[in-house]
C-alpha positions in Angstrom: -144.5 -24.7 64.3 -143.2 -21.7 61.6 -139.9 -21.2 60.6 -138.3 -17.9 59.3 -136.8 -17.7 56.2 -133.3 -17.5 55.5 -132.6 -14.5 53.9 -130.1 -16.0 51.3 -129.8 -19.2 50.0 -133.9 -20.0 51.1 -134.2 -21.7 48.1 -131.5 -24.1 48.5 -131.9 -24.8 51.8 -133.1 -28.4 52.2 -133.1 -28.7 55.5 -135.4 -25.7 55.8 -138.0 -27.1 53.5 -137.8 -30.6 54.8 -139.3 -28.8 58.3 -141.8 -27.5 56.4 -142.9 -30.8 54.3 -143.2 -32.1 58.1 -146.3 -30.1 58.2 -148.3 -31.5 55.7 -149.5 -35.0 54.8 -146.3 -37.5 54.3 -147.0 -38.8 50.8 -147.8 -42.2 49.8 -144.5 -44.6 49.4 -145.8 -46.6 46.4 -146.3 -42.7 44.4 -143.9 -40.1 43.3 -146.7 -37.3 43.2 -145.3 -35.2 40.6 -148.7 -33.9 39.8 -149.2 -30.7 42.6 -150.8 -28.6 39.5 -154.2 -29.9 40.0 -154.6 -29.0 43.6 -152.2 -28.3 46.7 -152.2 -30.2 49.8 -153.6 -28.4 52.9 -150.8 -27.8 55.5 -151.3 -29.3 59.3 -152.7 -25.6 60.4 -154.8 -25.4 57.3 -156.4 -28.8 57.4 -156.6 -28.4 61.5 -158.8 -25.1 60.8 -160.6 -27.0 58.0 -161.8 -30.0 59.8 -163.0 -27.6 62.9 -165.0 -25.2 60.3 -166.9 -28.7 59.1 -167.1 -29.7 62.9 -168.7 -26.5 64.1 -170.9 -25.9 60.7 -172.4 -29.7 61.3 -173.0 -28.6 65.0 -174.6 -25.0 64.3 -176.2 -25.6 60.7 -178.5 -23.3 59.7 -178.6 -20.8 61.7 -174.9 -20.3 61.7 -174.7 -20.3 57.4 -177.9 -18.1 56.9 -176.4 -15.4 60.0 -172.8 -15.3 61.0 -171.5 -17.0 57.7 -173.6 -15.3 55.0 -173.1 -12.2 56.9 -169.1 -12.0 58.2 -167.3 -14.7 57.3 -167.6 -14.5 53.6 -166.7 -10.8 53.6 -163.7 -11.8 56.2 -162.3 -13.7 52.6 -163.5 -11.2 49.9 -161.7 -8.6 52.5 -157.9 -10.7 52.6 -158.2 -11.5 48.5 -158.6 -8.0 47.5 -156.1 -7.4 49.9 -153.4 -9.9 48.1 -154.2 -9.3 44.9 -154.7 -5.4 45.5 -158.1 -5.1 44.9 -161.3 -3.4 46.5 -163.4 -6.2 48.1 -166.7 -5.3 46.6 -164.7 -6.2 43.4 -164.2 -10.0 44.6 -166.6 -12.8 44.2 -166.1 -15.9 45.8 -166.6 -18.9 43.6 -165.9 -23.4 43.7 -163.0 -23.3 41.0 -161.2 -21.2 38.5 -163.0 -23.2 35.9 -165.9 -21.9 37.3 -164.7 -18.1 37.9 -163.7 -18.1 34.1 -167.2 -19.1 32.7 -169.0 -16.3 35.0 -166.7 -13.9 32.7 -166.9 -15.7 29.4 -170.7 -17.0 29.1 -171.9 -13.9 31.1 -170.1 -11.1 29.5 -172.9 -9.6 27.1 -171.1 -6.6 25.3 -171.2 -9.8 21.6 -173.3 -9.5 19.1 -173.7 -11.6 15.7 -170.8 -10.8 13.3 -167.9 -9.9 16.4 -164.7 -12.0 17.0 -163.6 -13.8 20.0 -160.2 -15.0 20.6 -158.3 -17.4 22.6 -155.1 -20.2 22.0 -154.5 -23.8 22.1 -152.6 -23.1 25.3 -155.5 -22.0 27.7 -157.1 -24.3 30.1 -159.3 -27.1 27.9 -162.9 -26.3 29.3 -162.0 -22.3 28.5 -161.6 -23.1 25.3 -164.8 -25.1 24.6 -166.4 -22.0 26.7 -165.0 -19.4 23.7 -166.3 -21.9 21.1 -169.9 -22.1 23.0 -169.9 -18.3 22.4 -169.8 -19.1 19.1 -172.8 -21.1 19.4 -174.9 -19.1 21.3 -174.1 -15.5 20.8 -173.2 -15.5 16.7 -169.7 -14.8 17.5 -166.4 -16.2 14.9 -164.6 -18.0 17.4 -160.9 -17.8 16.5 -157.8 -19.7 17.7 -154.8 -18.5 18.5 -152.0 -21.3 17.4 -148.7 -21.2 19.9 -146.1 -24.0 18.8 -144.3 -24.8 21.9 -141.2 -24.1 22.6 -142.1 -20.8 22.0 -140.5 -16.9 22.9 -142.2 -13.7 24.2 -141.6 -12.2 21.1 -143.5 -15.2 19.2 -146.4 -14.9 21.1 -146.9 -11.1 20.7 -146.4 -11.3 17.6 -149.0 -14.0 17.5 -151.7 -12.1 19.4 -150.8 -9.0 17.4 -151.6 -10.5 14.1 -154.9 -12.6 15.5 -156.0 -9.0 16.6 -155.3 -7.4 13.1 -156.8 -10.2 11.3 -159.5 -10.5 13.2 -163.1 -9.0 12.0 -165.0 -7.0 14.5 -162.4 -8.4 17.6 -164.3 -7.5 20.9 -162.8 -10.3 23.9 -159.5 -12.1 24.2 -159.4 -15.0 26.2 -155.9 -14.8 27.7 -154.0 -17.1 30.5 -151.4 -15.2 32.5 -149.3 -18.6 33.1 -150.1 -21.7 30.7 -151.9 -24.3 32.3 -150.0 -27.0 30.0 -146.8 -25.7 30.1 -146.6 -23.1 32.8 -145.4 -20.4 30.5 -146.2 -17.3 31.8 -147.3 -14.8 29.0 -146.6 -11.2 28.8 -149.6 -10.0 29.6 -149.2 -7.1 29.5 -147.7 -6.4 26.2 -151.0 -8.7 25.1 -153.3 -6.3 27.3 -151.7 -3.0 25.9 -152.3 -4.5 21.9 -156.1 -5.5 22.9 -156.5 -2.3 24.7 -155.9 -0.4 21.0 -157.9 -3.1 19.4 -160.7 -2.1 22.0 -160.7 -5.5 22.6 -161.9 -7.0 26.6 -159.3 -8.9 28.0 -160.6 -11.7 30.3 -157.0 -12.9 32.5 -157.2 -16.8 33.6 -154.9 -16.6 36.5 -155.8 -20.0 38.0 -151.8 -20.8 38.2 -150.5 -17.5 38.7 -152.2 -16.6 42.4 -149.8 -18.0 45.0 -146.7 -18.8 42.8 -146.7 -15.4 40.7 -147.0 -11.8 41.3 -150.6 -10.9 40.6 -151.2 -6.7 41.1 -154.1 -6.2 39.4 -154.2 -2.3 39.5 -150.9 -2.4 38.3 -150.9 -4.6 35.8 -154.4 -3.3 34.5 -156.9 -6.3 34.7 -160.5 -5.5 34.1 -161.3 -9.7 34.3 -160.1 -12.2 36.1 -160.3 -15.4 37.4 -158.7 -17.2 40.3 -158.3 -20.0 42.8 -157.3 -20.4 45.9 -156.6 -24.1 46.4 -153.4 -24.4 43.7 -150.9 -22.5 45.1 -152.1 -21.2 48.0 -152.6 -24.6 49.7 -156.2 -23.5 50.7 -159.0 -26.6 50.7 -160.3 -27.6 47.4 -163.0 -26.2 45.7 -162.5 -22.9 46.5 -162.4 -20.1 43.3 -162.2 -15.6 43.0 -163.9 -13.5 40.3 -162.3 -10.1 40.2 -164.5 -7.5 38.1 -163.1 -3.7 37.7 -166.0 -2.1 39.6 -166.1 0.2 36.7 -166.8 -2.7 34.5 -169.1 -4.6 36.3 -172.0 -3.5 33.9 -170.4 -5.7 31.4 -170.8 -9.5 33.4 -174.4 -10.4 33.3 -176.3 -10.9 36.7 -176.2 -15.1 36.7 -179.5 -16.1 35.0 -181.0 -12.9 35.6 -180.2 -12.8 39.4 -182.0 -9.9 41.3 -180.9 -10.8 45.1 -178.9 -8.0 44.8 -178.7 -5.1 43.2 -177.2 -4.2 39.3 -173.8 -2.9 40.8 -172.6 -5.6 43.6 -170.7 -8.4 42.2 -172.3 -10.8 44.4 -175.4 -11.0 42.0 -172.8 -12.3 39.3 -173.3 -16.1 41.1 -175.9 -17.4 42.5 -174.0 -21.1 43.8 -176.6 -22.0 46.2 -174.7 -24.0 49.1 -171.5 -22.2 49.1 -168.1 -24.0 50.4 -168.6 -23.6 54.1 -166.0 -25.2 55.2 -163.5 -23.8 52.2 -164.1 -20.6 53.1 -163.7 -20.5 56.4 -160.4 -21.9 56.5 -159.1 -20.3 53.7 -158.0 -17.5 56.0 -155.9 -19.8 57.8 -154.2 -20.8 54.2 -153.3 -17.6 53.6 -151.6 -16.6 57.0 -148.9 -19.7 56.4 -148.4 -18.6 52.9 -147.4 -15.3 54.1 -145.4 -17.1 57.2 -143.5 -18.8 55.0 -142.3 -16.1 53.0 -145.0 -15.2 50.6 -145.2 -15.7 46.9 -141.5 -14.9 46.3 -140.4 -17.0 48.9 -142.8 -19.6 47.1 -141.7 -18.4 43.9 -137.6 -19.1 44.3 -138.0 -22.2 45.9 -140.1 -23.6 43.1 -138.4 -22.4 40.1 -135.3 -24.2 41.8 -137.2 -27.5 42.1 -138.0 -27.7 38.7 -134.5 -26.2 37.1 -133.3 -29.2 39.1 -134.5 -31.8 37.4 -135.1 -30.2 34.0 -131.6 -28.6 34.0 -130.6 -32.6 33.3 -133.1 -34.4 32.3 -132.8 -31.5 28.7 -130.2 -33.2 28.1 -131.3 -36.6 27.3 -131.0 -37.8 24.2 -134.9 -37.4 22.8 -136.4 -35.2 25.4 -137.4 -32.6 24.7 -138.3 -29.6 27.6 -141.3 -27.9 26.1 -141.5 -24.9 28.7 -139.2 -21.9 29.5 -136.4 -22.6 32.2 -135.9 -18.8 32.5 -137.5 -18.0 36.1 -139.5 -14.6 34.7 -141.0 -17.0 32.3 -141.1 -20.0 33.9 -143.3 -21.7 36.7 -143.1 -25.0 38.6 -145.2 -26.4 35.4 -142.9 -28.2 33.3 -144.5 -29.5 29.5 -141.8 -32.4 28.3 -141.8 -35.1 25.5 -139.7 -38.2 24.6 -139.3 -38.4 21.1 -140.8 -42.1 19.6 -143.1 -42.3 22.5 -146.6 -40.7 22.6 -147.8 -38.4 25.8 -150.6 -41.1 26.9 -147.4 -43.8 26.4 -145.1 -41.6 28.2 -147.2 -40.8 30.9 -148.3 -44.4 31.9 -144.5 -45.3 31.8 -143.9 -43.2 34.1 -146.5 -44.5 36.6 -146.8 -48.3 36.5 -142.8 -48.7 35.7 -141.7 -46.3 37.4 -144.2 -44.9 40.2 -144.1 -41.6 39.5 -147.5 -39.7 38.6 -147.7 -37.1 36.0 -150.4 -36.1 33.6 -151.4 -36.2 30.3 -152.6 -32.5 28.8 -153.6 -31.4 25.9 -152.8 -27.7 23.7 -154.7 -28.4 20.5 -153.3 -30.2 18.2 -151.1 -32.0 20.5 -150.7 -33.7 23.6 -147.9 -33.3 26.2 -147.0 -34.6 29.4 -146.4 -32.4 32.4 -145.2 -32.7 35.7 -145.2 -29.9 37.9 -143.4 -30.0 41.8 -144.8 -28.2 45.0 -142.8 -26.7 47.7 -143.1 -30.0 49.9 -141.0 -31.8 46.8 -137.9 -33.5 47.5 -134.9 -33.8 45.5 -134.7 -37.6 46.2 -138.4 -37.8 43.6 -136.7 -35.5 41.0 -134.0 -37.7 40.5 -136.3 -40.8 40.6 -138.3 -38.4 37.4 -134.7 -37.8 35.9 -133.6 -42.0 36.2 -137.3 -42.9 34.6 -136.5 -40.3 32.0 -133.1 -41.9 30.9 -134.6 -45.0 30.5 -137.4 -44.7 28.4 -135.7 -41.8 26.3 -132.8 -44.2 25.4 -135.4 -47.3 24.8 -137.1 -45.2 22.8 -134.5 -43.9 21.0 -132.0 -46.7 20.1 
């Protein structure tokens, strides 16, 4: 069963979005999950479609992958992603993660050479930024960090990137997250392309969090590199990842490990997985018919930003905690980075849990750790306040 949504007020509406919690799993009763940036649950038609793709691929095997798979249904996908994220589809390259999609582009791109400068910041995804430091390692490159002290404003991190870029000998690729995986910041992008764009610099855009719960145009918006997935925000089944590659730049991703299944100039030769995601992919379609029955990204977009300004709006002003992302909504994302001073993140965050039951995680952005929890669509109000109650415990035990 769909709903329509209301045309004003959607966002508010709990009635509304308690129907559509009813399809998907009911969460355990022991756990507030407050932890939906890691991976979204499959809704009932999603997981339905999911469990029938396994079904029919255990039934058909071989020569169902090697013939109608291989040669309709992964186009099917690579067809409705281009489509969303307003692409060509021989531009899209199915993949198992973001992590994954994002070290295609940064161990395969081969336009380094000894003496050049990479660049990336403490707020990108952990295993991106030990991927810019392998460069380092393996092509000869200076591998230079970005620092972003959190709280931080648009302005800051220009200026940041700016002066990286300046200082920078020989820059040639700029690792760059359009919305903070600790934090859920989203960057300006595109004032950060435009500067790399003088600086010749390549520009590779980790938009794990961005594709489902922000606006992704990437002819608009310029993107040569990307990299995606489809099972955060767009509720499709785990394991599931995009590549998007300018056609005009293609020359500039290696073929994986010298691939020659296909020729120089298709995309597909940029991974060779070997078992792909059967199941993944063929219900991802399904995921992204009730993302756009439900309203789409904005629809998506409003409701989340006023789950999380629900909780944060009080729980920023508790004595001691302190709200280490932006509550504006252009900034903003359902990813909320918070501290209590006195207590440390790994402290924080296991407080929460065992005392409290509600399940958050532990990230780090360099230098620091944070704890972040981050809602879904599915959240009820009833769990935020149980965040905000924990919250008001342990920041006045903490701080007395």
């Amino acid at each position: 069963m769909f709903f329509p949504l209301l045309a004003d007020g959607a966002a508010r509406d709990e009635a509304w979005w308690r129907q559509v919690a009813a399809l998907y799993p009911a969460p355990p009763d022991a756990i507030v999950n407050l932890e939906h940036g890691y991976f979204g649950a499959m809704a009932a038609p999603v997981q339905a479609a999911f469990e029938q793709a396994v079904r029919y691929t255990n039934e058909q095997l071989s020569p169902f992958v090697r013939g109608e798979f291989t040669r309709t249904h992964v186009d099917i996908l690579r067809q409705r992603v281009a489509a969303l994220i307003h692409a060509e589809p021989r531009e899209i390259l199915l993949t198992r993660s973001g992590t994954e999609s994002m070290q295609v582009l940064i161990t395969q791109y081969h336009g380094l050479a000894p003496g050049d400068t990479v660049l990336w910041s403490n707020l990108d995804y952990p295993a991106m930024r030990t991927a810019m430091r392998w460069l380092a390692q393996r092509r000869g490159v200076t591998s230079t960090q970005v620092t972003l002290r959190l709280p931080i404003s648009d302005d800051e991190i220009v200026g940041s990137y700016a002066q990286a870029m300046r200082q920078a000998v020989k820059p040639k690729l700029l690792l760059l997250s359009q919305v903070a995986p600790a934090n859920g910041q989203q960057l300006p992008v595109q004032a950060i392309m435009a500067l790399a764009r003088e600086h010749g610099i390549d520009v590779l855009l980790d938009s794990a969090h961005a594709l489902g719960q922000v606006d992704v145009d990437v002819q608009a918006m310029g993107v040569d590199f990307a990299g995606f997935n489809l099972h955060k925000w767009l509720g499709a089944p785990a394991g599931l990842g995009v590549v998007y590659i300018r056609a005009s730049q293609l020359h500039k991703i290696e073929p994986h490990f010298g691939d020659d299944d296909y020729p120089p100039d298709d995309i597909r030769g940029r991974l060779h997985m070997g078992m792909p995601p059967i199941g993944a992919i063929l219900a991802a379609p399904a995921a992204l018919d009730f993302h756009a029955r439900l309203g789409g990204t904005p629809a998506k977009m409003e409701r989340l930003a006023w789950l999380r300004n629900y909780w944060v709006s009080r729980a920023a002003q508790l004595p001691g905690v302190r709200i280490l992302s932006p509550l504006d909504a252009r900034r903003g994302t359902a990813l909320v980075a918070f501290a209590v001073d006195g207590m440390r993140a790994r402290e924080l965050q296991q407080a929460l849990l065992h005392r409290f039951g509600v399940f958050t995680v532990e990230r780090n952005i360099g230098d620091t750790d944070i704890v972040r929890a981050t809602v879904a669509i599915t959240t009820q109000t009833s769990e935020l306040d149980q965040l905000v109650a924990a919250l008001t415990v342990l920041s006045g035990e903490a701080n007395t």
